[in-house]
C-alpha positions in Angstrom: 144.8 174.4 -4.2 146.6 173.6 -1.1 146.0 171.3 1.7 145.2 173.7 4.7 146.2 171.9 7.6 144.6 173.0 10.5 144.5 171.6 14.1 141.6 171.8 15.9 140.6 170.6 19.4 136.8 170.6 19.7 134.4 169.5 22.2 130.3 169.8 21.2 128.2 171.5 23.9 125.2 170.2 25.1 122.3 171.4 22.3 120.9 175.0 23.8 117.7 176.3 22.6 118.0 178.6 19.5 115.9 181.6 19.1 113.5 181.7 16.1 116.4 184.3 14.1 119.0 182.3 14.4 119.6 178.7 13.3 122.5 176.7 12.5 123.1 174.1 10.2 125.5 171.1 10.7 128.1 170.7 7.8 127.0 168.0 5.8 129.8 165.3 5.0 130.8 165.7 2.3 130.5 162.7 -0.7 133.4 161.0 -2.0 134.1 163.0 -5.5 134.2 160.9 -8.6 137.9 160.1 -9.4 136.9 160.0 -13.4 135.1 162.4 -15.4 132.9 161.0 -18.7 133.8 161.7 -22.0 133.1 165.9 -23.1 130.4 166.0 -25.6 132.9 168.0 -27.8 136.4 167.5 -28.4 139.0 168.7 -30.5 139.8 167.4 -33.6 143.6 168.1 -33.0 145.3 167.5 -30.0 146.7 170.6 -27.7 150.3 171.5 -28.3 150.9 171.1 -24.5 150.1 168.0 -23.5 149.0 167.3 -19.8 151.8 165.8 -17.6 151.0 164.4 -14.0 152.2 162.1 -11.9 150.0 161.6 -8.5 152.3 161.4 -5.0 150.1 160.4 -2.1 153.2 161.5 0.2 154.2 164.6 -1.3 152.3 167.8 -1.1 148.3 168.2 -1.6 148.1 169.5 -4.9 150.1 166.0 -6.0 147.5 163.9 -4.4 144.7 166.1 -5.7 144.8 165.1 -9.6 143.3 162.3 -11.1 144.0 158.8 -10.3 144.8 158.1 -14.1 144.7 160.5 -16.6 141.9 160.4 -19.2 142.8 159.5 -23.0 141.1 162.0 -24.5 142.7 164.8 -21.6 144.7 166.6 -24.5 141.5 166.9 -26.6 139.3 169.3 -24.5 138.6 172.3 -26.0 139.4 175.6 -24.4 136.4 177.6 -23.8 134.7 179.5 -26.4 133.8 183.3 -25.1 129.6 183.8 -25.1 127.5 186.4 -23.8 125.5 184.7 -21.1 123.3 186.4 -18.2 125.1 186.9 -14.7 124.2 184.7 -11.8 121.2 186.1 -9.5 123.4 185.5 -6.4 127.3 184.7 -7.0 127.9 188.4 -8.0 126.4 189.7 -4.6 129.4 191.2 -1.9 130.8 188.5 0.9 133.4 188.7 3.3 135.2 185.5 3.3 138.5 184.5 6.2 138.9 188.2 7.1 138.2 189.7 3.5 135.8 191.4 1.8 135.0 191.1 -2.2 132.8 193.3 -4.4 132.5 191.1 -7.4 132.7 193.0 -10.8 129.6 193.5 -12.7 131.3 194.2 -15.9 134.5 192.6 -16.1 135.5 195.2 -19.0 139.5 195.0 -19.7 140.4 193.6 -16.5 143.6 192.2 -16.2 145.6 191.4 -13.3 148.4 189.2 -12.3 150.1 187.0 -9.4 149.7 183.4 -7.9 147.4 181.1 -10.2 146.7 177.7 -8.3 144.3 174.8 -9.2 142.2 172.6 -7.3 140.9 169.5 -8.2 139.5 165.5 -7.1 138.3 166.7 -4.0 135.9 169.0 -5.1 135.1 167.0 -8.6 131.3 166.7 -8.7 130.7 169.1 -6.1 128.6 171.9 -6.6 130.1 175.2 -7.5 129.5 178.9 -6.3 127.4 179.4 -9.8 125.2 175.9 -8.8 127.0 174.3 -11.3 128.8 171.0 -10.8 132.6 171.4 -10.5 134.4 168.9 -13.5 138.4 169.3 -13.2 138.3 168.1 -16.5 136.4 171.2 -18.0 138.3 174.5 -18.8 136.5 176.6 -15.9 138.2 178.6 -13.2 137.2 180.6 -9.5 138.0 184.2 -9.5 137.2 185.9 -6.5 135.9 189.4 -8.3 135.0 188.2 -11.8 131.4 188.0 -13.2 129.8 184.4 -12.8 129.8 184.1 -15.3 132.3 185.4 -17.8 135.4 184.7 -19.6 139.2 184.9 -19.0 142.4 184.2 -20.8 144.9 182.8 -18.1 148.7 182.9 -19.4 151.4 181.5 -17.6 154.4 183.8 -17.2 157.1 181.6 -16.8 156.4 179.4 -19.7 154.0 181.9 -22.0 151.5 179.0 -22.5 147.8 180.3 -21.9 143.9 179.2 -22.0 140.8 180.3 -22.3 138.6 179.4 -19.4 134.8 180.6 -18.3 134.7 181.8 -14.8 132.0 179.8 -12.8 133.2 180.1 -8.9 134.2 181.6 -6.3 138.0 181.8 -5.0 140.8 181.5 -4.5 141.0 183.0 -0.7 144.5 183.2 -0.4 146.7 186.6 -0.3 148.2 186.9 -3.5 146.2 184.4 -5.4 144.1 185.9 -8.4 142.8 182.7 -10.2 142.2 179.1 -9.0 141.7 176.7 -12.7 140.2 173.6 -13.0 142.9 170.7 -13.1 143.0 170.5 -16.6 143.4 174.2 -17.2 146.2 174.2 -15.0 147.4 171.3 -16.6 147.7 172.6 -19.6 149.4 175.4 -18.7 152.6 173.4 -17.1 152.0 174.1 -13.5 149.4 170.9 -12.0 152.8 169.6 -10.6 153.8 172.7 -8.9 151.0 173.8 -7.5 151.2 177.5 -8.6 153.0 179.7 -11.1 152.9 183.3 -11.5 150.4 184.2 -14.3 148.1 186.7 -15.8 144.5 186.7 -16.0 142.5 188.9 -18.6 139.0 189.2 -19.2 137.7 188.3 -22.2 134.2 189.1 -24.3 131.7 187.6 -26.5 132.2 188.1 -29.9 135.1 189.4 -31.9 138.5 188.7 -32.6 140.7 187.5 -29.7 144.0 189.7 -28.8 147.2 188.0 -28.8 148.7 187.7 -25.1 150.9 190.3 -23.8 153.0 188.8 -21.2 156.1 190.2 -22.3 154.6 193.3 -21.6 152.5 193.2 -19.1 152.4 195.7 -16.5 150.6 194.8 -13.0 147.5 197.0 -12.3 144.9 196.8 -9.3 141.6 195.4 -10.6 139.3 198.4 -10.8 137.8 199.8 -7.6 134.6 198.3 -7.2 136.4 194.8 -7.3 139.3 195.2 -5.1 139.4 193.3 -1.5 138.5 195.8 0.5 140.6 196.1 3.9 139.7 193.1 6.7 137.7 194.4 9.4 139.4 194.9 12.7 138.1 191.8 14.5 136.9 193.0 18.3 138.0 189.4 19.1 138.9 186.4 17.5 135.9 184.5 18.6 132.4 185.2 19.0 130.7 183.6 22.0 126.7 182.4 21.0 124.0 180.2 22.9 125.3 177.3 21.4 129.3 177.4 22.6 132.1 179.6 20.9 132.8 179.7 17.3 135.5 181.0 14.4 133.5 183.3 11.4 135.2 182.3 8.2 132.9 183.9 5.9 129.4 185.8 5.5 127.6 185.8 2.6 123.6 187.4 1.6 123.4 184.3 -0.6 122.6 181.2 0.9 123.9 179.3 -1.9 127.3 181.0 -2.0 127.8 179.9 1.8 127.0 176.8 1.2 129.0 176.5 -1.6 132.7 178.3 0.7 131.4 175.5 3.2 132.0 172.9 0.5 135.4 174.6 -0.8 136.7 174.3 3.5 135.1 170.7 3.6 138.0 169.6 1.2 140.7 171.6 2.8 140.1 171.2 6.3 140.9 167.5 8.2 138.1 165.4 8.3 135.5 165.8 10.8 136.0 170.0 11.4 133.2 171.2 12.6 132.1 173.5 10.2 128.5 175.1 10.8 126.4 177.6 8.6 124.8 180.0 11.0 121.5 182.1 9.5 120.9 185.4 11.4 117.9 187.2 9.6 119.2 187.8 5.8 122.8 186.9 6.7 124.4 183.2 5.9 127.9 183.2 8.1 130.0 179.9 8.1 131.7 179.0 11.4 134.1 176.7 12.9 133.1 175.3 16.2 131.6 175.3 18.7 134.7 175.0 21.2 134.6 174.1 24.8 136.0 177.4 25.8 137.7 180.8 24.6 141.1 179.4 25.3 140.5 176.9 22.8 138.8 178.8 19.9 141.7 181.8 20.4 144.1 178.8 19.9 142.6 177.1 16.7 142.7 180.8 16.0 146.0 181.7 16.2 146.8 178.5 14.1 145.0 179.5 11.3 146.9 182.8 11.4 150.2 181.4 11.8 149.6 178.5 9.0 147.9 180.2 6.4 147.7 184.1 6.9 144.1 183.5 7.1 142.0 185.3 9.9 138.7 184.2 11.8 136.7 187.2 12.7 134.3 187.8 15.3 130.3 187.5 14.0 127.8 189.8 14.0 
């Protein structure tokens, strides 16, 4: 995943009073992830054909600073994931609107398939929780879809090389235009794209029992996932801000889930410099996750407008 790099000027208002429906919770900073990963109980017995390659570049671009400090020994033995029938999270498979979007994740991921940008993510997030509850290990073949169940099961293939893996989906993401997967490190490693960043590929569901169908890259022709999981148009913001008690804030996401805001917080916590002030807001059932406050509406509209400009990423008003 890439480094967003956003500039924000803040200034923290004196505490107001809060009303007994509303209350906001400070981020919480975050814990420096683990840099290794212990031994998977199950490896296997051959190595994979396509061996991991990475070299970390702590001036290059994020996704070269986001790998491993040294790769494991044992990184070319994990075993893709094996396809199960499992039952689907209580709360990661309720609607949220997330930077301007809105996602109705798919109950019955049937024969999805869809393709464009695949990107990874990586130490920042190791050992943080995950949209499903479940601890994030970059050396685990798991991925974030932003409309598949949590959890189920997907065959990633990359198009430019044909190599593909089988991952279980078990978060939520990626966020950005374009982008239908976001894979663990070593997924993405071993599909020949942890140096790049991204590649083009093409995700397909995948189901418990029976015989797996070959990959049809060659052939693959682009289709919208089905209706009830496409991102449904971003709301027409009234403004860019929305002024509270408490100072004026950016809405990056709203979720019915507690658990599945706190778990986008921890996703921005990596990607956003050090010290944003990221809140999580509770209004009767709704969890939103804000930026701010900010000292005024000048400043807020800017950070705004940055955010836009940077990342084609929008900050709507709250509710």
């Amino acid at each position: 995943m890439k480094l967003i790099c956003l500039s924000v000027c803040t200034a923290l208002l004196a505490a107001c009073s809060s009303t007994p429906s509303r209350t906001t919770t400070p981020a919480p900073q975050p814990t420096p992830p683990a840099t290794t990963s212990a031994r998977p109980p199950v490896l296997a017995q051959q190595p994979s054909n396509n061996p991991c390659v990475y070299v970390r570049s702590s001036n290059g671009a994020f996704y070269k600073d986001d790998g491993p400090l040294d790769l494991p020994p044992w990184i070319d033995l994990v075993p893709e994931a094996t396809p199960r029938a499992e039952p689907l999270h209580r709360f990661a498979n309720n609607p949220y609107t997330v930077l301007g979007q809105s996602f109705t994740p798919i109950r019955d991921a049937g024969d999805y398939r869809a393709q464009g940008i695949g990107s990874w993510y990586g130490r920042k997030f190791h050992g943080q929780k995950t949209s499903s509850g479940e601890v994030y290990d970059m050396f685990a073949m798991t991925a974030a879809s932003p409309v598949l169940p949590i959890p189920s099961y997907a065959r990633i293939t990359n198009v430019k090389n044909g190599r593909s893996v089988i991952v279980r989906v078990n978060d939520r993401g990626p966020f950005h235009k374009g982008r239908v997967i976001d894979l663990s490190f070593v997924a993405a490693c071993r599909l020949g794209y942890a140096m790049q960043g991204s590649s083009e590929v093409v995700v397909e569901s995948l189901t418990a029992g029976g015989a797996l169908p070959p990959p049809t890259v060659a052939t693959v022709v682009e289709t919208p996932a089905p209706a009830s999981a496409q991102a449904l148009p971003p709301p027409a913001p009234v403004a860019p801000v929305a002024e509270t008690r408490n100072g004026v804030y950016l809405q990056l996401g709203a979720f019915s889930s507690r658990t599945n805001a706190e778990a986008f917080l921890t996703r921005l916590s990596g990607e956003l410099p050090p010290g944003s002030p990221l809140v999580i807001q509770t209004a009767g059932a709704m969890h939103r996750v804000r930026l701010g406050p900010y000292p005024d509406r000048h400043a807020a509209e800017l950070a705004a407008r940055q955010l836009a400009d940077a990342h084609d990423l929008t900050a709507v008003i709250g509710r």
